[in-house]
C-alpha positions as CSV (number, residue, x, y, z in Angstrom):
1,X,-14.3,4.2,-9.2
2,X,-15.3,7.4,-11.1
3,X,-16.5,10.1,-9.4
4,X,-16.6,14.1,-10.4
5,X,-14.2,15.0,-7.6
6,X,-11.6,12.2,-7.4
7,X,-10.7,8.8,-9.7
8,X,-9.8,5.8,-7.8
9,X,-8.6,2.4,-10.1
10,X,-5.9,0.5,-9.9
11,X,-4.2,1.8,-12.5
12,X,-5.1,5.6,-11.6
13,X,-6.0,7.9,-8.7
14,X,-6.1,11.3,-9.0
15,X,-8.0,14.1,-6.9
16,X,-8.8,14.8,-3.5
17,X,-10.1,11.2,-2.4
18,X,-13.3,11.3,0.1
19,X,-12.6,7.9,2.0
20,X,-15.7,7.7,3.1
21,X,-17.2,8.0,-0.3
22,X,-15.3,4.7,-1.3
23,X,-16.7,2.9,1.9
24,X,-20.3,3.2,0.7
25,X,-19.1,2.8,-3.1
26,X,-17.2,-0.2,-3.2
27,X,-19.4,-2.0,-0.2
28,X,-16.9,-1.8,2.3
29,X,-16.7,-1.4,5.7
30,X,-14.8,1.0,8.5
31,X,-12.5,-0.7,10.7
32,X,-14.6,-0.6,13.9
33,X,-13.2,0.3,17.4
34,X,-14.3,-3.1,18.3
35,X,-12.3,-4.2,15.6
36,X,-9.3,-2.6,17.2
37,X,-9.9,-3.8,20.5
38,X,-10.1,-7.3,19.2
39,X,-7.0,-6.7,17.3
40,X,-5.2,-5.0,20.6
41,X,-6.4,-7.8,22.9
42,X,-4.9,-10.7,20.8
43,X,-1.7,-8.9,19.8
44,X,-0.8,-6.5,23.3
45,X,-0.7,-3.3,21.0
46,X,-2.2,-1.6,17.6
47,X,-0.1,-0.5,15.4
48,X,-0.3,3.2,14.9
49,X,-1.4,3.3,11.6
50,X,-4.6,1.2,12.1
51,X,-5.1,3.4,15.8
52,X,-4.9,6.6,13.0
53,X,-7.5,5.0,10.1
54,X,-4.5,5.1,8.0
55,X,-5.5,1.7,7.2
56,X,-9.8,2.0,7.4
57,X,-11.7,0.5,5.8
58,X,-11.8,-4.0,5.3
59,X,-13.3,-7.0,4.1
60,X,-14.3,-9.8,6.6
61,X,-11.8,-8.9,9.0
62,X,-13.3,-9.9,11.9
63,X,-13.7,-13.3,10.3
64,X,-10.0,-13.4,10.4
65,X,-10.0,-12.6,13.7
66,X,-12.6,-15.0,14.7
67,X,-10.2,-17.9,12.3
68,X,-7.3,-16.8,15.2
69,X,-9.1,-17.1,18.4
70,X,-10.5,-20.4,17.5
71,X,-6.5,-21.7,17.4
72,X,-6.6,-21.6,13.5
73,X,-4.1,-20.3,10.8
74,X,-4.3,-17.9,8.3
75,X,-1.7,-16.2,6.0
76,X,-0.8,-13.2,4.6
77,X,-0.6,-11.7,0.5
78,X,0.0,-8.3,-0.5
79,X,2.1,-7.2,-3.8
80,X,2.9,-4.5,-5.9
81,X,3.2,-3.6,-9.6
82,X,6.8,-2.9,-10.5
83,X,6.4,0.1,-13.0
84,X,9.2,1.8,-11.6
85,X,11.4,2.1,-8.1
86,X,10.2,1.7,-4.7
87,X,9.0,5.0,-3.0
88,X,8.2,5.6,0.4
89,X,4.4,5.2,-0.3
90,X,4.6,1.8,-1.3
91,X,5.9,0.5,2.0
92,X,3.0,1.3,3.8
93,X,0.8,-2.0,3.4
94,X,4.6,-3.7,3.4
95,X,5.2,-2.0,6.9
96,X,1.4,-3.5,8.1
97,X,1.6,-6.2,6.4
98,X,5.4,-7.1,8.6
99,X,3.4,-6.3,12.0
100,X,1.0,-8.9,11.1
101,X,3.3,-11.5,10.2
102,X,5.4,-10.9,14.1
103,X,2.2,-11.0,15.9
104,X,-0.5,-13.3,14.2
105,X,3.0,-15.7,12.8
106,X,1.6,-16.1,9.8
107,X,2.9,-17.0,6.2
108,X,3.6,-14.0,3.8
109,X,3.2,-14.2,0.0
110,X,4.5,-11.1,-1.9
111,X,3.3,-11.3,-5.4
112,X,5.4,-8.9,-8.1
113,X,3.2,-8.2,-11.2
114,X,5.5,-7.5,-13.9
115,X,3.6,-9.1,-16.5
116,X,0.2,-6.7,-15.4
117,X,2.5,-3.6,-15.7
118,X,3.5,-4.7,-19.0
119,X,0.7,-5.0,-20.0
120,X,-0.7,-1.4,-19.1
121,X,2.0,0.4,-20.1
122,X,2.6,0.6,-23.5
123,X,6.2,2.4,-22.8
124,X,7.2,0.1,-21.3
125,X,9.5,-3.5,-21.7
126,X,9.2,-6.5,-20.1
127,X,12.4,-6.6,-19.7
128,X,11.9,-3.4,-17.5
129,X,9.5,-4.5,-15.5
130,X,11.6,-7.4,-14.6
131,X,14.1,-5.1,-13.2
132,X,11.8,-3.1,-11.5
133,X,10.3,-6.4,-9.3
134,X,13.9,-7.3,-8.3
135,X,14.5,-3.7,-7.1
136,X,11.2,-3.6,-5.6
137,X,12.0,-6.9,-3.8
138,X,15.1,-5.8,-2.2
139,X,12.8,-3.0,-0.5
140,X,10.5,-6.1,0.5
141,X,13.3,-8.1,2.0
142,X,14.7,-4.8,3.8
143,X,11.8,-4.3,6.0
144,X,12.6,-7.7,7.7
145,X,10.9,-10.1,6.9
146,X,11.2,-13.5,8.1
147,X,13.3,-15.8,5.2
148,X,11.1,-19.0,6.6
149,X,7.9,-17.7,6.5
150,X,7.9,-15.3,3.7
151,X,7.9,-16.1,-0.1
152,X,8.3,-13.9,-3.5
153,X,6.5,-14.5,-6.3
154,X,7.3,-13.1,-9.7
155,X,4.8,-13.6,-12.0
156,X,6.8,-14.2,-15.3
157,X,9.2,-16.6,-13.4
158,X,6.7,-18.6,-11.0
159,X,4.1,-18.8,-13.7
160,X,4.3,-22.8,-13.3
161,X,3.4,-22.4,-9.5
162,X,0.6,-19.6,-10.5
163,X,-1.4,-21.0,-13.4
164,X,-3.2,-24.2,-12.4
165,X,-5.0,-21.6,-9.6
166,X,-5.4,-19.3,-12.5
167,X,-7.2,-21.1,-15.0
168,X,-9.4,-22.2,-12.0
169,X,-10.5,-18.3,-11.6
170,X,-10.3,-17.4,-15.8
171,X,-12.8,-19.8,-16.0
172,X,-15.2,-17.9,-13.6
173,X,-14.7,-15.0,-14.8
174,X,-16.4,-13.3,-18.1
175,X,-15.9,-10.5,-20.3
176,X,-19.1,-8.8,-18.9
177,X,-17.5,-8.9,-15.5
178,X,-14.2,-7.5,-16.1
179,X,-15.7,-4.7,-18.4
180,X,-17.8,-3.7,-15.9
181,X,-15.3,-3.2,-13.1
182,X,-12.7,-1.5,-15.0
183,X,-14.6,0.0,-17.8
184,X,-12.4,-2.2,-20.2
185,X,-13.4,-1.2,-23.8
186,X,-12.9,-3.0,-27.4
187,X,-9.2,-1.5,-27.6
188,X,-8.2,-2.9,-24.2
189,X,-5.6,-5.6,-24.5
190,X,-6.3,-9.3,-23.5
191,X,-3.6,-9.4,-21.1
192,X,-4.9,-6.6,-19.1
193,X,-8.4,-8.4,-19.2
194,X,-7.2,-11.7,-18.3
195,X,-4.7,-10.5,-15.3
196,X,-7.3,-10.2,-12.4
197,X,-7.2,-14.0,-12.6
198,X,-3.8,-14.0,-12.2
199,X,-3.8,-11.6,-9.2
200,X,-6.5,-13.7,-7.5
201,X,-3.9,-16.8,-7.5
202,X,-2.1,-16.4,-4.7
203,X,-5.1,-15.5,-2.7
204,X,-5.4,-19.8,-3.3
205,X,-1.9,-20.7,-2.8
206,X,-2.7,-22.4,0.4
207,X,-5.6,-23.8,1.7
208,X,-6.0,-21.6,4.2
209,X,-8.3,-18.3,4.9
210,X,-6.0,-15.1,3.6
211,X,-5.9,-11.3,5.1
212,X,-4.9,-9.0,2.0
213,X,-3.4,-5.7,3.2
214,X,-3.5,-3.2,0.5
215,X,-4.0,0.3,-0.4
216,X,-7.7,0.4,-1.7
217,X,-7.2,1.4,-5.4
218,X,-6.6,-2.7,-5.9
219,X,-9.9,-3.3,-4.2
220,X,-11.7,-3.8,-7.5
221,X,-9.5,-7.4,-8.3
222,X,-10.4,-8.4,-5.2
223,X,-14.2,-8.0,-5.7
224,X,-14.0,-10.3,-8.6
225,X,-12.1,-12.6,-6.5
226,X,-14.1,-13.3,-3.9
227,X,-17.1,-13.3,-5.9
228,X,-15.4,-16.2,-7.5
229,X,-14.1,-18.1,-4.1
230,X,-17.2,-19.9,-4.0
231,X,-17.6,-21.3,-7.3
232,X,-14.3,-23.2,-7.5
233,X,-14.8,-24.0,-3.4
234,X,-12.1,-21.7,-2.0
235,X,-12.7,-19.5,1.0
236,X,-13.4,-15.7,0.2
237,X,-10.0,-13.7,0.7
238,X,-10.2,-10.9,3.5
239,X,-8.7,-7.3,2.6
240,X,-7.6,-4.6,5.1
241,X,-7.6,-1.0,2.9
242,X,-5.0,1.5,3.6
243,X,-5.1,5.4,2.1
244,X,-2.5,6.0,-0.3
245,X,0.4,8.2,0.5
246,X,0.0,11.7,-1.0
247,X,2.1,13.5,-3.6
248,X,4.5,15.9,-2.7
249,X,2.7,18.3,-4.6
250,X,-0.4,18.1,-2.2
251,X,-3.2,16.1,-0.8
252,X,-4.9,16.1,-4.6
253,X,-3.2,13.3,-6.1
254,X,-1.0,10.1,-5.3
255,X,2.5,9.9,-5.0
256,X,3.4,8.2,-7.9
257,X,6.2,7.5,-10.0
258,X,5.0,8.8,-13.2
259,X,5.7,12.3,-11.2
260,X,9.1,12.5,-10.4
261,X,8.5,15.5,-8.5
262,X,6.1,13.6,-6.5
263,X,8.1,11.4,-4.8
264,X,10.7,10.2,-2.6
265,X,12.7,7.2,-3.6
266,X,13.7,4.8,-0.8
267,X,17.1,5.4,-2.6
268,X,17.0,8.9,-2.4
269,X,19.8,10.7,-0.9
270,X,19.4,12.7,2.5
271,X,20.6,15.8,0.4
272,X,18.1,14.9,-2.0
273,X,15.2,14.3,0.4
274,X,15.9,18.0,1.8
275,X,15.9,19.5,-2.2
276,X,12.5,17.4,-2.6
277,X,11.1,18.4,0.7
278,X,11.8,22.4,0.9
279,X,10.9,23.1,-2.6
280,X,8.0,20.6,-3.3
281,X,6.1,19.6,-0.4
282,X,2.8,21.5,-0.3
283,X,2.5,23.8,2.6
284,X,0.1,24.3,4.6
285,X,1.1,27.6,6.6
286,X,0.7,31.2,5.5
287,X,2.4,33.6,3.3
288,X,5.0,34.8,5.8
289,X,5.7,34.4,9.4
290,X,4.2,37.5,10.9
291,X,0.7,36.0,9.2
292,X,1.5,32.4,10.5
293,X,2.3,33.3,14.0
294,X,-0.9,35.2,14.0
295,X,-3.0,32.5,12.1
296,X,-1.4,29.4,12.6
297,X,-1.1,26.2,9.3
298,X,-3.6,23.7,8.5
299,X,-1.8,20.2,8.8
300,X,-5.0,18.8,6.7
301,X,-3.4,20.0,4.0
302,X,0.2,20.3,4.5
303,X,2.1,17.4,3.1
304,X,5.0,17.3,5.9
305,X,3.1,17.3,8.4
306,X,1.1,14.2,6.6
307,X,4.1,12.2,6.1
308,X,4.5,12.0,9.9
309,X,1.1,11.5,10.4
310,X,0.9,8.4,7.7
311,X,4.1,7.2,8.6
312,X,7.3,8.9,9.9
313,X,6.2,9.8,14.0
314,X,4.6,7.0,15.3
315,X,4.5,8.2,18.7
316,X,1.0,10.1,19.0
317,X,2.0,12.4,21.8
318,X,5.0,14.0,20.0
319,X,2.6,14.0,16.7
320,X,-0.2,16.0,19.2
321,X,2.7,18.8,19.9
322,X,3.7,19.0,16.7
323,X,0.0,19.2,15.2
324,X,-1.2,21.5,18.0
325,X,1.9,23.7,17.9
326,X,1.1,23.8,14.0
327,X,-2.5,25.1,14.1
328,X,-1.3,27.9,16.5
329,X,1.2,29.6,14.9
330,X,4.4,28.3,17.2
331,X,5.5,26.0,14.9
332,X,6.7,27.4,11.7
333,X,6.5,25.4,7.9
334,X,10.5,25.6,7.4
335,X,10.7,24.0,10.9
336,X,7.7,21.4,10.6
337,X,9.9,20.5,7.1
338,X,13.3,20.3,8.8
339,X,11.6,17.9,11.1
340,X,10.4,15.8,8.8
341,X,13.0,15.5,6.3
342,X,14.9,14.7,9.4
343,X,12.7,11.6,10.6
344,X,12.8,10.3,6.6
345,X,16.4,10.7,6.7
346,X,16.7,8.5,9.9
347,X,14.5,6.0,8.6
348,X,15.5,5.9,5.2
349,X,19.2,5.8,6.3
350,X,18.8,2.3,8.2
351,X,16.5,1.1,5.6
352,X,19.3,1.7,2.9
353,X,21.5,-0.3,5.0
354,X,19.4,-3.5,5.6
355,X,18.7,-2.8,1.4
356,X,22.6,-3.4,0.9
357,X,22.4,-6.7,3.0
358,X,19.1,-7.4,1.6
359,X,20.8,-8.2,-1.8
360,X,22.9,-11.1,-0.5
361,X,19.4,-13.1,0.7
362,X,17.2,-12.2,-2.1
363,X,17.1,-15.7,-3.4
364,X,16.2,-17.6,0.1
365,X,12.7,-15.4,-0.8
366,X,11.8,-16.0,-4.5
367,X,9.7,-19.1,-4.7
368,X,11.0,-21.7,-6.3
């Protein structure tokens, strides 16, 4: 989606992204409070980041919902495009996407699309990208997900399992579509207009309805795909949107790994999330003390403060303090920093550890 303020495909985002604007443009719509009392009521809690609107905006959710409470099964599919290493960003559809799976039991598909990142990159091997998906699948494996009921699909090695759904869907689809969805041109490779078919496959895999958590720059596949649902008699795949994690260097644009000042690596050292942190994070507090004490920071803006928010204090009252104690003054930027950098530290030092086991298991995942 093109817009004069912000871009939003899902192979670029950049600007200051008005949610709401996306709701009414791509035909969504907001996660309702009923929604979320539906959602509480069948699981005993919510996670944070759907009680925060982290995750907003969906798809047919509540025929999801209404699938469960008549005793029925769905499953679960979410991915990622492995262009480079995992950062802490990307595990925020993972992270939903793991809370679904321990309270709805469901089957999880994680679909790695080397070939797609191949495709639009044209610095890049696919050789690389290969890498890339088993690096991004040890981050996958990490969170904890459950060896029986979770698979991994890479696309350039389970192509066997993928392409009878795919030609199914490539058939559906024309060149009139595709072009006007993504604005593909005459000098756009074939690969890159023949991979939303490929995306759509696992959305078939079983025959079973399918929640798709995801951040909502990938909405645009999924458009095509359940347009095509009907016409080769599958059911229409239901999509939960999450925002996208902001860059480091502020609210404007994504965190993203062509930026590597942007981001924080789930690899990244605790001395090197302090470096990053202290002299990149966007602030949003005054030009010295005297001035913040008297004015207080805007947490809107400032990008510590929105880390804990998305992802890193999931316990609302301590969030209230620290948001409250922000906007008045008592809470200074280096302090709001050092608390942050200390909550990714925490997490990121467990998650490094499970990483290390991770390794070992990485092949009871891959489907075979």
């Amino acid at each position: 989606m093109l817009n004069k303020d912000f871009t939003v495909t899902p192979w670029y985002v950049e600007g200051a992204i008005d949610y709401n604007k996306l709701i009414k443009q791509f035909g969504t719509e907001r996660i309702s409070e009923n929604i979320l009392y539906r959602l509480e009521k069948i699981t005993g809690d919510i996670h944070f980041m759907l009680k925060r609107g982290i995750f907003f905006s969906h798809r047919d959710l509540h025929k999801i919902l209404d699938v469960y409470e008549q005793n029925n099964k769905f499953f679960v599919y979410t991915g990622r495009g492995p262009s480079g290493n995992t950062h802490i960003g990307h595990l925020i559809p993972w992270i939903l996407t793991k809370w679904i799976q321990d309270k709805f039991n469901t089957n999880v598909y994680f679909q790695l699309s080397d070939d797609e990142k191949f495709f639009a990159n044209k610095n890049i091997t696919l050789s690389t990208t290969s890498r890339f998906a088993y690096e991004n699948a040890i981050d996958f494996i990490a969170l904890g997900f459950k060896p029986n009921n979770t698979k991994i699909i890479i696309n350039t090695k389970n192509i066997n399992n993928l392409y009878p759904l795919t030609c199914q869907i490539a058939k559906k689809i024309n060149l009139s579509n595709v072009k006007a969805v993504f604005g593909f041109t005459n000098d756009t490779n074939i690969g890159m207009i023949f991979y939303t078919a490929l995306q759509s496959a696992p959305c078939f895999i079983e025959n079973k309805p399918v929640l798709i958590p995801l951040g909502i720059d990938q909405d645009p596949h999924f458009r095509i795909t359940r347009d095509i649902a009907p016409k080769i008699g599958k059911i229409k795949p239901a999509i939960i949107h999450g925002m996208m994690m902001p860059s480091l260097l502020g609210i404007n644009s994504k965190m993203s790994t062509s930026q590597k000042n942007s981001v924080i690596y789930t690899t990244d050292s605790p001395n090197i999330v302090k470096n990053k942190i202290n002299k990149y994070a966007f602030s949003g507090g005054q030009s010295d003390i005297k001035m913040h004490r008297k004015k207080g920071g805007d947490p809107s803006v400032d990008i510590a403060y929105q880390y804990m928010h998305m992802f890193f204090e999931p316990d609302d009252k301590k969030l209230k303090k620290i948001h409250d104690d922000y906007i008045s003054g008592r809470l200074l930027t280096g302090e709001l920093k050092s608390m942050t950098i200390t909550k990714i530290n925490e997490f990121l030092e467990k998650h490094q550890h499970r990483r290390d086991e991770a390794v070992k298991h990485i092949d009871e995942y891959v489907l075979q």
